[in-house]
N, C-alpha and C positions, 0 to 999 in steps of 0.2 A: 602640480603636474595633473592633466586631464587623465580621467579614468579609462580605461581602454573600450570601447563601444564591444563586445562580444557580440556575434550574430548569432540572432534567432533560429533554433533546426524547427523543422514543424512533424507534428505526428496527426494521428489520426483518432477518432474518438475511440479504437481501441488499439491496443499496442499489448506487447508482449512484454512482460518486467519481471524481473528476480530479483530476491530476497535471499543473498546471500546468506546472511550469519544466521537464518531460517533455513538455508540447506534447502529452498525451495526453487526452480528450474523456470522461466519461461510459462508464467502463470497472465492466462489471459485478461485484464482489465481493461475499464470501462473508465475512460477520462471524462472527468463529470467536473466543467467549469464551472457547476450550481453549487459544490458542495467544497466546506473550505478544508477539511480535511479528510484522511486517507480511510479509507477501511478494510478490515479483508475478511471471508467468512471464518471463523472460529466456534469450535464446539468442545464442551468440557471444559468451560474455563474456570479455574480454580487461584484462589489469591492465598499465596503463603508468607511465613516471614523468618529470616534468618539470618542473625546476627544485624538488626536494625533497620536492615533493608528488607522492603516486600519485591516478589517474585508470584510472576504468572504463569501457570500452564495449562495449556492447550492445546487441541487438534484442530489440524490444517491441512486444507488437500495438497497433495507434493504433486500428483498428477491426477488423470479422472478419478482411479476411484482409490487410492494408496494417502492414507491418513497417515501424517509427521503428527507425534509429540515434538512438543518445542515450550520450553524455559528459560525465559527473559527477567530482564529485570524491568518492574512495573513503573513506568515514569508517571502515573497518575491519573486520574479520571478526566472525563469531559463530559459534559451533559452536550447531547445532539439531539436534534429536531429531526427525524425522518422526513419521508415525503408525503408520506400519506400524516404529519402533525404531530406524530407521539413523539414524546421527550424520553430522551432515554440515557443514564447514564453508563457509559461504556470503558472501561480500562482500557490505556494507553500506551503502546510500548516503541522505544526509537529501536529504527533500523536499517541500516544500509537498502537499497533499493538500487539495481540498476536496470534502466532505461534509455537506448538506443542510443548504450554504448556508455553511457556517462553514468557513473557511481554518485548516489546522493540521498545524505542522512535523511529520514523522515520520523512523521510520528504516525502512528498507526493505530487507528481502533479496533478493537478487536469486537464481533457482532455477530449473531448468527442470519448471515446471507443464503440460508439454502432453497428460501423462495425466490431469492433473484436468478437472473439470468448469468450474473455475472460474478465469481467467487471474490474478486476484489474491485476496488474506486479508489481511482486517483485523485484527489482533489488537487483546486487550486495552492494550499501553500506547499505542497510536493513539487508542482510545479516552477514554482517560482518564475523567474522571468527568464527562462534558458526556453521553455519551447513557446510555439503555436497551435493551436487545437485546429486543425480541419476538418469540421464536423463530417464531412461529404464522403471521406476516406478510410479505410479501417487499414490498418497492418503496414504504416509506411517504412518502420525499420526494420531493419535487421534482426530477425526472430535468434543469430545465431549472437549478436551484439547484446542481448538481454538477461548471456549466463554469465558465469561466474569468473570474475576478471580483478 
């Protein structure tokens, strides 16, 4: 049996996305076809362990200037190459994500973004083969499609 072709939605190089099981709203990112995975700004991050498993916590913007505590369970490191070439090893944590309208597991780095412009990046394996990037367009879905569902 042939697989079902699904159609491609397209967005725009920024979009609105939430992070549900983060209790985080409509948080503006920056889809970054250069980068293979996710990031989002995080500060105060701290790595604990209990009962075998390690856990992370940190702060994260919920909206402009309102800082969430938030505790995960730490799926692992990544070593990442910035853009300006530093190497940097960053903790890793999976988490629902929904984006224009569709709910979708990711992995997520945690980093400190407060020199960017932008408190998170979506990369390409977030992505997956469900959208198209229009570099040219900012905000093509549904800002009200991006909370919690």
């Amino acid at each position: 049996m042939a697989k079902k072709k699904s159609k491609k939605r397209i967005i725009g190089w920024r979009e609105y996305v939430s992070l549900t099981e983060l209790k985080v709203d409509n948080v503006v990112a920056k889809i970054d076809t250069g980068a293979n995975l996710s990031s989002i700004h995080a500060s105060e991050i701290k790595i604990t362990s209990k009962d075998k498993s390690k856990f992370v916590t940190f702060k994260i913007k919920k909206n402009k200037n309102t800082l969430r505590k938030v505790t995960c369970e730490l799926h692992g490191y990544k070593k990442i190459k910035s853009s300006d070439g530093v190497v940097e090893k960053r903790p890793v944590v999976k988490t629902p994500m929904v984006l224009d309208g569709i709910r979708k597991n990711i992995e997520l780095t945690l980093t400190d973004r407060k020199t960017m412009d932008y408190t998170m990046l979506i990369g390409r394996k977030a992505l997956g083969r469900r959208w198209i990037v229009n570099p040219s367009i900012s905000f093509l879905t549904d800002k009200n499609e991006s909370g919690n569902k």
